[in-house]
N, C-alpha and C positions, 0 to 999 in steps of 0.2 A: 058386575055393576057395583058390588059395594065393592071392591077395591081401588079404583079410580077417585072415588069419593074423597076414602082414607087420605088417598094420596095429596088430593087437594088439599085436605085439611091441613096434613104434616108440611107442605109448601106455604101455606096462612099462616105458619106459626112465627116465622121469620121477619113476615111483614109488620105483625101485632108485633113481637117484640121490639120493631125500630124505634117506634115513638116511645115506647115506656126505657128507651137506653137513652134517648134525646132527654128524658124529662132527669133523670136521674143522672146523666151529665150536667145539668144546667144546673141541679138542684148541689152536686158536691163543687160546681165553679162558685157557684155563690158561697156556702160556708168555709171555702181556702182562701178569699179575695181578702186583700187589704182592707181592714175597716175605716171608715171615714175619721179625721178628725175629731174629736169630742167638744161637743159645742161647751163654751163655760157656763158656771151653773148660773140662774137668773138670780138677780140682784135682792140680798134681801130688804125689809122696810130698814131696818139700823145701817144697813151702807150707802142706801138713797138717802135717808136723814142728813148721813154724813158730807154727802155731794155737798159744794159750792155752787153758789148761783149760776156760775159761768158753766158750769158743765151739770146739770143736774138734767135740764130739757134733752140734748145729745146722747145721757146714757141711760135714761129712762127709756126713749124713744128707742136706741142700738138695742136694747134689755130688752124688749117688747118684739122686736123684728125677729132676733135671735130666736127668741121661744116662739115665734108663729111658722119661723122655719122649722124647728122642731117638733111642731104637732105639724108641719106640712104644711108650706102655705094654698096650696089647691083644696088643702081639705076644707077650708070657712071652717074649724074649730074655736080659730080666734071670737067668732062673732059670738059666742058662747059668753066670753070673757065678761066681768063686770064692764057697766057702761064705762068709767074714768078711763081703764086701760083700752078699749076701743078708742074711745074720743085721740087718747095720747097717740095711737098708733093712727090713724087717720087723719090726721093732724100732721105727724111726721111727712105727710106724704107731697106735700104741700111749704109748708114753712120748717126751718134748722135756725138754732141758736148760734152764729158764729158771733157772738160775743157782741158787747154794746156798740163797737164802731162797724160793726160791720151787716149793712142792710142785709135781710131777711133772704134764702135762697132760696128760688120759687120757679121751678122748672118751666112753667107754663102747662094750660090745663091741657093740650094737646098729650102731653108726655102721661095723663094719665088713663086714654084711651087704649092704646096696648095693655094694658092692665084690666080689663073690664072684664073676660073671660076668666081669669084665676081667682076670683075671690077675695080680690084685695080690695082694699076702701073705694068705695065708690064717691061719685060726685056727691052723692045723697048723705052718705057716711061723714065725708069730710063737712059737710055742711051742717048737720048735727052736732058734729065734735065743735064746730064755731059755736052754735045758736048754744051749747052750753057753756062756753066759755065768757058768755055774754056781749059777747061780737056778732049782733044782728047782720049790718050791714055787709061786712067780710061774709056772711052765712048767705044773702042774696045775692050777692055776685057768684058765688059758687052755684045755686043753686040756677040762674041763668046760664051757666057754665053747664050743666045739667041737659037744659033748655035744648041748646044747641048742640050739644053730643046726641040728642037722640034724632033729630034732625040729619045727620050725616051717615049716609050709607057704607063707608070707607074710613081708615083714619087719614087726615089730611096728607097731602105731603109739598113741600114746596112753604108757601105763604099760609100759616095757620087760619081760619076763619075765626080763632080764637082771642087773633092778636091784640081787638081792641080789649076785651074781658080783661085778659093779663094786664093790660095794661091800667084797667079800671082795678083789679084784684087788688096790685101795690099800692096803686092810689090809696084805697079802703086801708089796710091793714097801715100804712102811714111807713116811717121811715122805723120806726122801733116793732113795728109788726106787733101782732100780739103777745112774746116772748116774756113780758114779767105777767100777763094775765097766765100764760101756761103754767111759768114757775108755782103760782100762788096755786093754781087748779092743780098741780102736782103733790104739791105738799098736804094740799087740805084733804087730799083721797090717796094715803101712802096707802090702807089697808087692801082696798079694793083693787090696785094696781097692782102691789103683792100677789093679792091672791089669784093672780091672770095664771092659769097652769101652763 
């Protein structure tokens, strides 16, 4: 009787060791793998200073995405962040600075449904970073924008349900969009955008 036993046991020892060679496979594939690119380091307040008007909104905004990919953007660590560098990043998500001739680039609020599961600016977010920009009415169109995303079971496909909004959205924000209220909102909170880890 106890030898049969034995026997099983010395036959179990092969199976326990398979998954602990799986884990220890997987664990030295990872430390030989090519490492990723090195993101660049985030911008400090004396090189944002430096920016010009034309490009200050673009690399603030680039500077801000970089480091929320860097803390992971699924993880919501950004949301930690002081409120200006939230507001900037939420804002990005929605309006770009392509310079004075060139109207305001604005996906449409449909494009920022797929995005609602990761942790990225929400309608609510984006509509905040307005109401502090002091863009009320741009802040209510977003936030009807809101309205009707929680309304929809699916993301649209085909003909947006969104389309008059967008179209109300550019209306609000005018042909210069709010782009010199960003700049100023930029400049006046270099510390707190700084300090976004």
């Amino acid at each position: 009787m106890v030898r049969p036993v034995r026997q099983q046991r010395r036959r179990r020892w092969p199976l326990l060791l398979l998954p602990l060679a799986a884990v220890a496979a997987t664990l030295l594939w990872y430390e030989r793998r090519e490492p990723g690119p090195d993101l660049p380091p985030s911008l400090t307040r004396a090189e944002v200073e430096a920016l010009s008007e034309a490009a200050l909104v673009s690399a603030v905004s680039n500077d801000l995405r970089l480091r929320m990919s860097a803390a992971g953007a699924t993880s919501g660590r950004w949301r930690s962040w002081p409120e200006p560098a939230r507001h900037v990043l939420a804002w990005s998500w929605v309006e770009a600075d392509h310079g004075a001739q060139a109207p305001p680039r604005f996906p449409g609020f449909a494009a920022l449904l797929p995005n609602a599961g990761q942790r990225m600016p929400t309608f609510a977010d984006i509509a905040d970073a307005y109401q502090a920009l002091g863009a009320a009415p741009v802040a209510a169109v977003v936030r009807e924008a809101e309205e009707l995303a929680r309304g929809l079971e699916a993301p649209p496909e085909g003909a947006t349900p969104f389309a008059a909004l967008d179209r109300r959205f550019l209306q609000v924000l005018g042909r210069g969009g709010t782009v010199a209220v960003m700049r100023a909102y930029i400049r006046a909170h270099l510390d707190e955008i700084a300090a976004a880890p």
